[in-house]
VMD Tcl script that draws the C-alpha trace (Angstrom):
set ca {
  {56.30 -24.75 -1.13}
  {58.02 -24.35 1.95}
  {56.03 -24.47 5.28}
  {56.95 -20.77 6.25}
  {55.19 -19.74 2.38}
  {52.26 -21.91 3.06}
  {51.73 -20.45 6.52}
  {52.28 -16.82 5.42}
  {49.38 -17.36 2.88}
  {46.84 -18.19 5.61}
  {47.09 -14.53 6.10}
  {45.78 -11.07 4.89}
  {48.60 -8.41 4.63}
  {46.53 -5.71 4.80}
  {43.82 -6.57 7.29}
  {43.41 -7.33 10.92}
  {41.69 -9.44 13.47}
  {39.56 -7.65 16.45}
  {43.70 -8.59 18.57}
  {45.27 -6.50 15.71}
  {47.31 -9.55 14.58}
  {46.94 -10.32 10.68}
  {43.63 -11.22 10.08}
  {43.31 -15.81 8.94}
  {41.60 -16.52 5.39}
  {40.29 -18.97 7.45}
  {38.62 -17.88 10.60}
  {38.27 -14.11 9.73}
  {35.77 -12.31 7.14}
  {34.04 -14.01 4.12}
  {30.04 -14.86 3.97}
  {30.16 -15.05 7.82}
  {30.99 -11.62 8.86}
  {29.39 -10.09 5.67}
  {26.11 -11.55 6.55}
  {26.01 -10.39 10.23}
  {26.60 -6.57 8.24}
  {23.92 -7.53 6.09}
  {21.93 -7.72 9.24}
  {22.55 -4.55 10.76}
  {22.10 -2.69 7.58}
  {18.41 -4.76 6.86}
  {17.50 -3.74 10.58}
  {18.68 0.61 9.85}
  {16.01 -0.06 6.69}
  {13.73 -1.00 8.82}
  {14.26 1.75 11.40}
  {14.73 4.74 9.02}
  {11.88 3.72 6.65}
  {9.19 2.35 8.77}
  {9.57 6.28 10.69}
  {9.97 8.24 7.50}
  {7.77 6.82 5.26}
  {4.76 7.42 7.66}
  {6.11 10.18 9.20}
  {3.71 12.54 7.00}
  {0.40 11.31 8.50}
  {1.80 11.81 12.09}
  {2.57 14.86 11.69}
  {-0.77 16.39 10.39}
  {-3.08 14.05 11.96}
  {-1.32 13.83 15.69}
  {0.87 17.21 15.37}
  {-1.76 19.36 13.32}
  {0.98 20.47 11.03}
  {0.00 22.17 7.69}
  {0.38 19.77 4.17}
  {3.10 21.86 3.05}
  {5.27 21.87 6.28}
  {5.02 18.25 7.08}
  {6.25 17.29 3.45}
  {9.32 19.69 4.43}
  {9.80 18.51 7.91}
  {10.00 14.46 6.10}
  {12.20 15.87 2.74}
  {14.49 17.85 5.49}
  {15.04 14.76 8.01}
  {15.91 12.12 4.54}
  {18.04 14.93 3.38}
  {20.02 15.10 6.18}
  {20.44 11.65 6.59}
  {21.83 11.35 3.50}
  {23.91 14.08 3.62}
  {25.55 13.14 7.04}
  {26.86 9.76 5.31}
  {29.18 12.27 4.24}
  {30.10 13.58 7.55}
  {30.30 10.08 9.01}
  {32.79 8.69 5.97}
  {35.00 11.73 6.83}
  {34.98 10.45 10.74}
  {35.45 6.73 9.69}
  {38.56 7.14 7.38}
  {39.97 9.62 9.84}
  {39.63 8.73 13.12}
  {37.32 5.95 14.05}
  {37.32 3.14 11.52}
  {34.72 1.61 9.75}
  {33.76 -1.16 12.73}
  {33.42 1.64 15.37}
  {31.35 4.38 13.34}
  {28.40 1.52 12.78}
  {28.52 0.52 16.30}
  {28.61 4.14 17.74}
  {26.21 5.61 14.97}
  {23.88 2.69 15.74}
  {23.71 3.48 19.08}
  {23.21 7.35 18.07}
  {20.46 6.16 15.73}
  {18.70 3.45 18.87}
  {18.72 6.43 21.12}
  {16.52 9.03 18.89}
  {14.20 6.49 17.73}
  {13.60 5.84 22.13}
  {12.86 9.10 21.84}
  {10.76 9.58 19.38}
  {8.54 6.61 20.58}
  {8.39 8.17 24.31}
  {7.20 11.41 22.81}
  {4.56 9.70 21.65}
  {3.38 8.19 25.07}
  {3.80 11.23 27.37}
  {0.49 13.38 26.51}
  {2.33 16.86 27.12}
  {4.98 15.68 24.22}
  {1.98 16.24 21.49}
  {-1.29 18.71 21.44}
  {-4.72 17.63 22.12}
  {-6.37 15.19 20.15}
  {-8.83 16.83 17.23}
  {-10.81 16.22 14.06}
  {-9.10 17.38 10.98}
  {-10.02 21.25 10.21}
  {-11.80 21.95 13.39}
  {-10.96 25.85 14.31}
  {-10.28 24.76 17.65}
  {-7.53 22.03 16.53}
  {-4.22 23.69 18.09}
  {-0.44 22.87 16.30}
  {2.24 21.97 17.87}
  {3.65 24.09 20.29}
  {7.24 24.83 20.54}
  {8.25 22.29 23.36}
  {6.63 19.66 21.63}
  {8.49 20.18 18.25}
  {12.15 20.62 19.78}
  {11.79 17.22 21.08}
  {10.76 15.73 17.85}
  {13.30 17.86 15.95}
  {15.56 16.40 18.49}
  {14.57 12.94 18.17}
  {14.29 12.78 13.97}
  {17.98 14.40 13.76}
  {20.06 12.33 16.21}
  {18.13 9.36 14.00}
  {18.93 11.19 10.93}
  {22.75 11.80 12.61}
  {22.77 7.44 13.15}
  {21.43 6.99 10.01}
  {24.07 8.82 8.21}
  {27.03 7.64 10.24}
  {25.76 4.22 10.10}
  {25.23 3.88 6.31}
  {28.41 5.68 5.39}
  {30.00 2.95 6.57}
  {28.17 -0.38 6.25}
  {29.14 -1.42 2.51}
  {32.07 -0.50 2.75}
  {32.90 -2.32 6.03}
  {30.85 -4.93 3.97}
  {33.48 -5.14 1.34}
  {36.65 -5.45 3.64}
  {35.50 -8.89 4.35}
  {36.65 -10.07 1.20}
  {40.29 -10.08 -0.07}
  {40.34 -8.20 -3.84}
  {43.52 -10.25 -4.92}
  {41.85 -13.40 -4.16}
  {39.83 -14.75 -7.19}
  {37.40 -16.02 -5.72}
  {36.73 -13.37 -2.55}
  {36.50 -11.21 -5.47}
  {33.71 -12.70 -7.12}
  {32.03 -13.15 -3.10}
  {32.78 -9.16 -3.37}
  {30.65 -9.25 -6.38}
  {27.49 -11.22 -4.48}
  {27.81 -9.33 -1.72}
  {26.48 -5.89 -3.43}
  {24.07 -7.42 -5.13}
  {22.58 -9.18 -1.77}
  {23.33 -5.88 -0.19}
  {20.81 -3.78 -2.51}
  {18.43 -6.94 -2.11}
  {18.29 -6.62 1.69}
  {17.76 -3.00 1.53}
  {14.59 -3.42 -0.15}
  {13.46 -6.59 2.00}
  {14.00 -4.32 5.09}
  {12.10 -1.41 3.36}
  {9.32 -3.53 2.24}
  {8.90 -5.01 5.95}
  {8.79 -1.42 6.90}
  {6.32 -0.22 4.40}
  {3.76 -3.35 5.17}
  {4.25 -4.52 8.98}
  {5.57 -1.39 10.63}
  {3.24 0.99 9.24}
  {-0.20 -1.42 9.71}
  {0.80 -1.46 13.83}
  {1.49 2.16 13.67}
  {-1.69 2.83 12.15}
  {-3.95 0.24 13.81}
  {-1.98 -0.29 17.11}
  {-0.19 2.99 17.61}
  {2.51 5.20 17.33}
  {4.35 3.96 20.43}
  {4.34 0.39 19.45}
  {5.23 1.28 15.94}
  {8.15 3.45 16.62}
  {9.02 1.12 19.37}
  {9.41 -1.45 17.24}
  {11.49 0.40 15.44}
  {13.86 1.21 18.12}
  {14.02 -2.24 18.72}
  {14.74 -3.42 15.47}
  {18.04 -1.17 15.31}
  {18.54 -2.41 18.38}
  {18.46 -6.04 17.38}
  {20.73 -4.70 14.34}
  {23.55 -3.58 16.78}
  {23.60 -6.20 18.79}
  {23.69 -9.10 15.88}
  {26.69 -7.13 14.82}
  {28.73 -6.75 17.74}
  {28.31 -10.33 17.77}
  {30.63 -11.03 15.00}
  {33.28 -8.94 16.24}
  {35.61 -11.67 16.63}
  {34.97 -12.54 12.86}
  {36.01 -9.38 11.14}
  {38.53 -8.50 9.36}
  {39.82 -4.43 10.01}
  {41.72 -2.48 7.66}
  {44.14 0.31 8.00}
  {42.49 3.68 8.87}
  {43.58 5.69 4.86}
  {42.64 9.29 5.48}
  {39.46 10.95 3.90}
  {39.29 11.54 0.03}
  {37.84 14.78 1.14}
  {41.39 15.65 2.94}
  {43.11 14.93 -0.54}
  {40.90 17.56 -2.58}
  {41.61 20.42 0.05}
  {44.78 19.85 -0.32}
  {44.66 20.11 -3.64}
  {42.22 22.99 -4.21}
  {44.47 24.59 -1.33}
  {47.64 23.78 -3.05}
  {46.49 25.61 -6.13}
  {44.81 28.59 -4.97}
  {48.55 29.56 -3.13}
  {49.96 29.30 -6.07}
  {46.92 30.82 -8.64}
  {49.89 33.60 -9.54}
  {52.28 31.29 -11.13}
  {52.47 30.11 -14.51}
  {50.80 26.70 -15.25}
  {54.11 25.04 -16.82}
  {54.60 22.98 -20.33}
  {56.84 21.01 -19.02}
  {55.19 17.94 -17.06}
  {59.12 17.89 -14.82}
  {58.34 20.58 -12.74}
  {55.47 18.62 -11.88}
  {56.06 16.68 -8.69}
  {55.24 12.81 -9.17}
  {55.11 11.15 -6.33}
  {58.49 9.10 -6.65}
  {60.12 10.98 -3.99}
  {57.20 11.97 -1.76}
  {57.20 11.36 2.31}
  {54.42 11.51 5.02}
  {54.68 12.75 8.17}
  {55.78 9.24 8.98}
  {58.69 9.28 6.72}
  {57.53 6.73 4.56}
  {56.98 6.82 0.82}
  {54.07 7.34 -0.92}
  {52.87 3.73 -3.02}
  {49.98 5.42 -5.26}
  {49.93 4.01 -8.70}
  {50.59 6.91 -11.36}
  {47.76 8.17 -13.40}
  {48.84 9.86 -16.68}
  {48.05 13.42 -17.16}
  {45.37 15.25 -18.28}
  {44.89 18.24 -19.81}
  {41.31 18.87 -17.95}
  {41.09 21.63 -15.42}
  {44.52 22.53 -16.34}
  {44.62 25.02 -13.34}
  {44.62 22.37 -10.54}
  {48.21 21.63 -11.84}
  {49.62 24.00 -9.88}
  {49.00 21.83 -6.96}
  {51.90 19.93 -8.29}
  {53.80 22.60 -9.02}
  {57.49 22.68 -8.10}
  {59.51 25.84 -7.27}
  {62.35 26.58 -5.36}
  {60.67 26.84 -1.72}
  {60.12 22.51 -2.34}
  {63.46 21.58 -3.33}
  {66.84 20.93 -1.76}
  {70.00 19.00 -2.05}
  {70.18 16.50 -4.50}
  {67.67 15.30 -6.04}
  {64.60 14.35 -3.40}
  {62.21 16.88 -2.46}
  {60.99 16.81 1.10}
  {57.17 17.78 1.09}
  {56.80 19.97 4.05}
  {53.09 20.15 4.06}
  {50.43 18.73 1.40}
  {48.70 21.68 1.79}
  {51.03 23.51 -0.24}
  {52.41 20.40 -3.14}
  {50.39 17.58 -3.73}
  {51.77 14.83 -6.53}
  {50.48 15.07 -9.67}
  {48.53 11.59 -9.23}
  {47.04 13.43 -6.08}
  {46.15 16.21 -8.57}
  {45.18 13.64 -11.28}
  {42.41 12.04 -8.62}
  {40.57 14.85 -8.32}
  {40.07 16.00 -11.58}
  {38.37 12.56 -12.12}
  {35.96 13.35 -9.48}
  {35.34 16.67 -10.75}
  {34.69 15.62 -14.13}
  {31.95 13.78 -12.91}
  {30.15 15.83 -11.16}
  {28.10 16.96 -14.27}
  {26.27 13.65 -13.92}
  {25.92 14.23 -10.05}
  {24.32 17.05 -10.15}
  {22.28 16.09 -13.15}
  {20.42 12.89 -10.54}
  {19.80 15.10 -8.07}
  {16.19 15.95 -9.84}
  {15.46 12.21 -9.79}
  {15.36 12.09 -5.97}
  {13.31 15.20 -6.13}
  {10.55 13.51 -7.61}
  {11.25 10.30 -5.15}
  {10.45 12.12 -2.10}
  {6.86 12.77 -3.04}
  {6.48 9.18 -2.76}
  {6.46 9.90 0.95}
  {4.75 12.99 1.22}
  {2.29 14.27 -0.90}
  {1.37 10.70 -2.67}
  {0.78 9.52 0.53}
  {-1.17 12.52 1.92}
  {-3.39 11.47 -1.35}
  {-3.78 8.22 -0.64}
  {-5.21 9.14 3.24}
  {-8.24 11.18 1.47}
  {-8.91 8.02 -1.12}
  {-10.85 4.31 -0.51}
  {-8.32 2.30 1.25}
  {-10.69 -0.24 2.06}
  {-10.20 -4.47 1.20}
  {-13.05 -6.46 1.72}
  {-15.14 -5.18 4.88}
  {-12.55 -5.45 7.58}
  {-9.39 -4.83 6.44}
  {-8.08 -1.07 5.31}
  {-4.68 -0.35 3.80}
  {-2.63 2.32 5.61}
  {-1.91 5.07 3.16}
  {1.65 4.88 3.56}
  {1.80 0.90 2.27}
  {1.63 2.20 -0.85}
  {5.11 2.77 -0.76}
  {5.43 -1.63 -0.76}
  {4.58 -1.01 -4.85}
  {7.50 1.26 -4.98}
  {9.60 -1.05 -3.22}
  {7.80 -4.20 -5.21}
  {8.61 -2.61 -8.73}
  {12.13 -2.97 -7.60}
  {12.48 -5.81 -6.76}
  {10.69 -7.23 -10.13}
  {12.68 -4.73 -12.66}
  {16.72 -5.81 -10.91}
  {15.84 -9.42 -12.01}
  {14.00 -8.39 -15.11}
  {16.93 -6.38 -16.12}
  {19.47 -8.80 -15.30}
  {17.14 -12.10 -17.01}
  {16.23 -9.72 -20.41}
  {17.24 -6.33 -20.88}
  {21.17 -6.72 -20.66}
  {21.51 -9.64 -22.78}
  {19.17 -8.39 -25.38}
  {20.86 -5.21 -24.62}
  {24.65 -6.87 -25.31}
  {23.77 -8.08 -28.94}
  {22.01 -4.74 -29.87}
  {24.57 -2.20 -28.61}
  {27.04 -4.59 -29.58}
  {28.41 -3.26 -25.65}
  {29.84 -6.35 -23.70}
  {28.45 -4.55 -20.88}
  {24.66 -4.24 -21.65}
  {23.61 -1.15 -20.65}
  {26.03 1.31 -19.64}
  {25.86 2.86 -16.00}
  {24.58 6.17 -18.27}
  {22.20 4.55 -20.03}
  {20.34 3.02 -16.77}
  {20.72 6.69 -15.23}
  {19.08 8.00 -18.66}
  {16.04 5.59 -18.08}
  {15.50 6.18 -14.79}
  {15.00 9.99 -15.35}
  {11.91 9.51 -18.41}
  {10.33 6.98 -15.65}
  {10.55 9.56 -13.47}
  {9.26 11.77 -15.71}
  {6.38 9.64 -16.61}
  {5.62 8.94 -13.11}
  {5.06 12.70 -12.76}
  {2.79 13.27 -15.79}
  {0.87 9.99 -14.05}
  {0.26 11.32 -10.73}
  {-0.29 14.94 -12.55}
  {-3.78 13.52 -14.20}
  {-4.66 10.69 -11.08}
  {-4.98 14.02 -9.19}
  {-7.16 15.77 -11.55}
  {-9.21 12.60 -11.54}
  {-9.25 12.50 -7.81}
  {-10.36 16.05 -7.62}
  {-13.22 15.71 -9.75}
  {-14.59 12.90 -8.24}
  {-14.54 14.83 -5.04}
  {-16.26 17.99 -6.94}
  {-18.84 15.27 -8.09}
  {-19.52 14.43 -4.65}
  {-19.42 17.69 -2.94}
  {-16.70 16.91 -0.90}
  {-14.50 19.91 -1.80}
  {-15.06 21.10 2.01}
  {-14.62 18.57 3.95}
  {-10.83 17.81 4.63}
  {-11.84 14.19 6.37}
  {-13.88 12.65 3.83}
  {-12.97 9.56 1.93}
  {-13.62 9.77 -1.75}
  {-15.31 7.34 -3.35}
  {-12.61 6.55 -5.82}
  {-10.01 3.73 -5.12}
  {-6.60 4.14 -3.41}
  {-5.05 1.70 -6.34}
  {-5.00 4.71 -8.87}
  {-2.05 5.74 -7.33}
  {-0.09 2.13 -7.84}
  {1.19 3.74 -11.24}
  {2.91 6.92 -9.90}
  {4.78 4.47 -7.02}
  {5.47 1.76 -9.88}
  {6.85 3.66 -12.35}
  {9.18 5.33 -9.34}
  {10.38 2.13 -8.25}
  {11.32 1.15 -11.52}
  {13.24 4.10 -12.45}
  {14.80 3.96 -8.46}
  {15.77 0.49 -9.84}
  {17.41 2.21 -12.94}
  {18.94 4.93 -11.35}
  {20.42 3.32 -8.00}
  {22.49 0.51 -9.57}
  {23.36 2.86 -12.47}
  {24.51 5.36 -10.20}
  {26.44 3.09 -7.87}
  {28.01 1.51 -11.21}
  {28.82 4.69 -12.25}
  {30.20 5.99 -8.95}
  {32.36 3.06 -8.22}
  {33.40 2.57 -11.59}
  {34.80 6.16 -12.77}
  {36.09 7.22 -8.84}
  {39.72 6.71 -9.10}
  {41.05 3.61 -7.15}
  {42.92 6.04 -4.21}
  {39.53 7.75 -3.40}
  {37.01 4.92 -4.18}
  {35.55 5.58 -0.23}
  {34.02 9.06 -1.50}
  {31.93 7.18 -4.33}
  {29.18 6.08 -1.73}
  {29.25 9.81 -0.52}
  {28.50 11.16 -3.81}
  {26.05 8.72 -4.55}
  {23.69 9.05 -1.23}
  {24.36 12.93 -1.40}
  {22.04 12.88 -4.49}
  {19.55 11.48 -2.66}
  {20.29 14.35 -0.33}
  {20.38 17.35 -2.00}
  {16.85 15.91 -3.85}
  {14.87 15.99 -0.73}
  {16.47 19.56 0.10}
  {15.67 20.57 -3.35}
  {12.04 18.92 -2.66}
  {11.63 21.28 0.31}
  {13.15 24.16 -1.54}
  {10.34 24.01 -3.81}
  {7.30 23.12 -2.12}
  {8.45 26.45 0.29}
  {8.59 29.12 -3.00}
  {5.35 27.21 -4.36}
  {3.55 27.63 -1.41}
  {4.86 30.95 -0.98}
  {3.75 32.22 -4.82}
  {0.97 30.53 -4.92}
  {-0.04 32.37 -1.69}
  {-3.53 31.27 0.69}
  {-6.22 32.23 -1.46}
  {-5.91 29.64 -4.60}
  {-3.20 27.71 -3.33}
  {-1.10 24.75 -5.35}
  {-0.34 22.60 -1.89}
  {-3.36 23.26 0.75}
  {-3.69 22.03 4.38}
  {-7.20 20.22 2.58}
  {-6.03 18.40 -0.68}
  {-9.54 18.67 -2.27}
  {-8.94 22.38 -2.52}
  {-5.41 22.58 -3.68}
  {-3.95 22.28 -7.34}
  {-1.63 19.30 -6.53}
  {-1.86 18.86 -10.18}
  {0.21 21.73 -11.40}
  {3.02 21.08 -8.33}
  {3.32 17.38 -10.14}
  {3.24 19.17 -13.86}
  {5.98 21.50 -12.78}
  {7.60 18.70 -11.38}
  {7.78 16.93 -14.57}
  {8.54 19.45 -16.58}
  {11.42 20.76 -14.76}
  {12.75 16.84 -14.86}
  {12.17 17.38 -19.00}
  {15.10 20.38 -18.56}
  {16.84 18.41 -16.36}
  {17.26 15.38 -18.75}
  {17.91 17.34 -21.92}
  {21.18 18.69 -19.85}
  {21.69 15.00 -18.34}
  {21.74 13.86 -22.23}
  {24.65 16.39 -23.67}
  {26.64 15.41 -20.12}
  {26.37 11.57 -20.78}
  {27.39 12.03 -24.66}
  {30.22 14.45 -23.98}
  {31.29 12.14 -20.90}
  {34.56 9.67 -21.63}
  {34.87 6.73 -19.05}
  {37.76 6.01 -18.06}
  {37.31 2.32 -18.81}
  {37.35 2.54 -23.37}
  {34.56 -0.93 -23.36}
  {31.81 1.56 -22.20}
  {33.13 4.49 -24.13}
  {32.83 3.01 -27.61}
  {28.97 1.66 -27.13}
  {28.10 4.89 -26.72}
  {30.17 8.31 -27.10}
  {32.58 9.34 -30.35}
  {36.09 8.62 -29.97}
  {37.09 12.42 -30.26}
  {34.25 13.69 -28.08}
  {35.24 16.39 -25.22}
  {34.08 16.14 -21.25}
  {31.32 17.89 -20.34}
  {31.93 20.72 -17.65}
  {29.83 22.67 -15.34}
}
mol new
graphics top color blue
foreach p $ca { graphics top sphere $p radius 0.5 }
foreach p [lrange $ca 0 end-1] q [lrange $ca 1 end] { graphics top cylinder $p $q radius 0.2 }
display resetview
């Protein structure tokens, strides 16, 4: 090999150092720079969980917020956290890159956490202190809730920004063509959804025992300082990075195309697949030539061909076609792209109830566990909202379980090489989800009882005499279907995107989670509504609400939800034909909305 060759393959061709020369195998990227990402994303679990998941508690005990409110006020800040990971991929493939939306959304997500924590050291920041249903117990006044709005969203706004980017910043440090970076690739998501759940069980444990027992402002000042610590740990490795070219946002590519058709919804959709335009003689604004690999046509959603649709306003001389704007002719790849994504959105929208039933892990399962015998021994007493370390526990026993037994036990019964499909994991995690609904549906009647028993209907304070480890089924059987559903969605996601959008997949993924806690507070608002202030489902004092029947409707609206979720996964063809045959016909049809 000659010495210019064996130079030349020291070097990445399509990534950069922090000096914006080619980026060295050797001294850029690999296990070094992906663990010091590892480390920011460990520290954002840690921030975002150790507020949220004890957020519930501080708002009715310190804020004197209703039951109902405070489970929106949590649902509404995870929602939008999840949903702004869109907002913040659209920024980083546009404009910023990858590198620069974690380090300013970090900083974004630092600065409302200080906040938060000095609202809860100034006195005039929060109302007096009071028992629990005293009349004279005052709610938070106006002042006081625009600066925790203020605070929860710009931590929500970090949040998003910051995880929208992480993994996939994560992933540039490894070269795909290489063999073995590939395999590194590989490790690296599977240590990635392992640190997640380390940082969320640290927050579930340590953060929320010093919030309960040492305070708010050294709880949520910890957690400013842990994102803190995050940002700063990866700044460090700046110099180790590799950077890669700033692509444009998938989300770009299907206005275009859903533009490019709706101008031209009054032409004929053509027989002829040559007045489609391909792509071989496309230019950018640049005047370069489009590289996509073709994708074959498809005779779903037939009406987003006109997007590709040559007439006489794109041609000229000869025989190359100058693309004036993509808003008006997209290539029929371009086209092709988005109908994958849009054939999958059946299955999207069929996970969002999963994440419904999720979020009452943080609201109204923990609001249980604060009216139930937390106690250990005689001096130690679990804060309610440590329950959530069984959720978080479950998972991290059912990833190895699944990996150890259930996929190769799985491979010889399905005869599947793959195991269990991304669709069957989804499948699962919906009837645990189910099941953990019909669970915490009869612990509640149970706990009720036992407070009828006692005469403690009346008295919003008192702890029942009834242990707090009833409720480890409801947050076990969660976890385990969260363990089902977030690496079978992810699977799925990243599988089936197309290769020239595979920076949406994430999006689509966390804007499940999303749209579930919106749909949460969607719900517990019309329930609370109907069910009106004289027998009410979700009451300021549990012991004389119907919890019960919120948790039955819960599950049986999940029952719908999976019947649908089971026509979409049969009628659903992947696009890879190893998954397809362990589980759907060979002539079966995609399922639309």
């Amino acid at each position: 090999m000659a010495p210019e060759e064996s130079q030349m393959d020291t070097f990445l061709q399509d990534a950069w150092d922090y000096k914006s020369c080619p980026a060295s195998r050797s001294t850029t990227g690999g296990w070094t720079g992906a663990a010091l990402i590892l480390g920011v994303e460990t520290c954002e679990r840690l921030t975002t969980v150790g507020i949220a998941v004890n957020l519930v508690t501080y708002l009715t005990r310190t804020m004197h917020l209703g039951n109902a409110i405070s489970a929106n006020i949590v649902t509404n800040f995870l929602g939008t956290s999840y949903i702004l990971c869109l907002l913040g991929g659209f920024v980083a493939d546009t404009f910023f890159g990858r590198y620069l939306n974690i380090a300013i959304f970090a900083t974004v997500q630092g600065i409302g956490v200080t906040i938060l924590s000095i609202s809860t050291i100034i006195p005039s920041l929060r109302p007096t202190k009071c028992e629990i249903g005293e009349p004279s117990c005052i709610a938070a006044s106006g002042m006081q809730l625009a600066v925790l709005y203020t605070a929860l969203y710009l931590t929500a706004l970090g949040t998003g920004g910051l995880k929208s980017s992480v993994s996939g910043f994560g992933s540039d440090q490894f070269d795909e063509t290489d063999k073995e970076e590939r395999t590194l690739m590989t490790n690296f998501f599977s240590w990635f959804f392992f640190f997640i759940n380390i940082g969320s069980l640290a927050a579930v444990t340590v953060f929320v025992y010093i919030q309960d027992k040492l305070g708010r402002p050294w709880g949520y000042g910890l957690c400013a300082c842990a994102i803190v610590i995050g940002l700063l740990v990866f700044l460090s490795g700046t110099k180790r990075y590799r950077f890669k070219k700033l692509t444009g946002s998938p989300l770009t590519q299907i206005a275009c195309v859903c533009v490019g058709a709706w101008r031209k919804r009054h032409m004929e959709i053509p027989l002829d697949l040559s007045r489609l335009h391909n792509g071989d003689d496309i230019e950018n604004e640049d005047g370069e030539k489009e590289t996509k690999p073709k994708l074959p046509h498809s005779k779903q959603f037939l009406f987003l061909d006109r997007a590709a649709l040559i007439d006489n306003k794109d041609e000229s001389s000869g025989s190359k076609i100058h693309v004036m704007s993509k808003w008006y002719l997209s290539s029929l790849t371009d086209v092709e792209e988005v109908k994958q994504v849009i054939k999958m959105l059946p299955i999207w929208a069929t996970t969002i109830m999963f994440w419904t039933i999720y979020a009452q892990m943080t609201t109204f399962s923990v609001s249980q566990a604060t009216t139930m015998n937390r106690q250990i021994g005689k001096s130690f007493e679990i804060p309610a909202a440590s329950l959530s370390a069984f959720t978080v526990g479950s998972i991290l026993i059912t990833v190895p379980v699944y990996d150890a037994f259930i996929t190769p036990v799985a491979r010889k019964i399905l005869k599947n090489p793959q195991g269990v499909t991304p669709l069957q994991r989804i499948g699962v995690g919906l009837v645990l989800s189910i099941l953990a609904m019909v669970v915490a549906a009869l612990t509640e009647i149970k706990r009720l009882n036992v407070a009828k028993s006692h005469d403690l209907v009346d008295d919003p304070a008192a702890i029942l005499p009834m242990s707090v480890f009833w409720l480890i089924p409801q947050f076990f059987l969660t976890g385990s279907g969260e363990a089902f559903m977030y690496t079978g969605q992810l699977d799925f996601f990243l599988r089936e995107c197309p290769k020239g959008m595979k920076t949406i997949s994430t999006g689509l993924f966390l804007s499940t989670l999303s749209l579930g806690s919106f749909l949460s507070s969607i719900l517990v608002t019309i329930v609370h509504m109907v069910t009106g202030a004289n027998k009410p489902w979700l009451a300021n004092n549990l012991n004389q609400g119907k919890l019960y029947n919120f948790y039955w409707l819960l599950a049986i609206m999940n029952v719908f939800n999976l019947g649908i979720y089971l026509l979409c996964a049969k009628w659903y063809k992947y696009n890879d034909r190893s998954l397809t045959e362990g589980i759907v016909a060979e002539d079966t049809e995609t399922c639309h909305a």
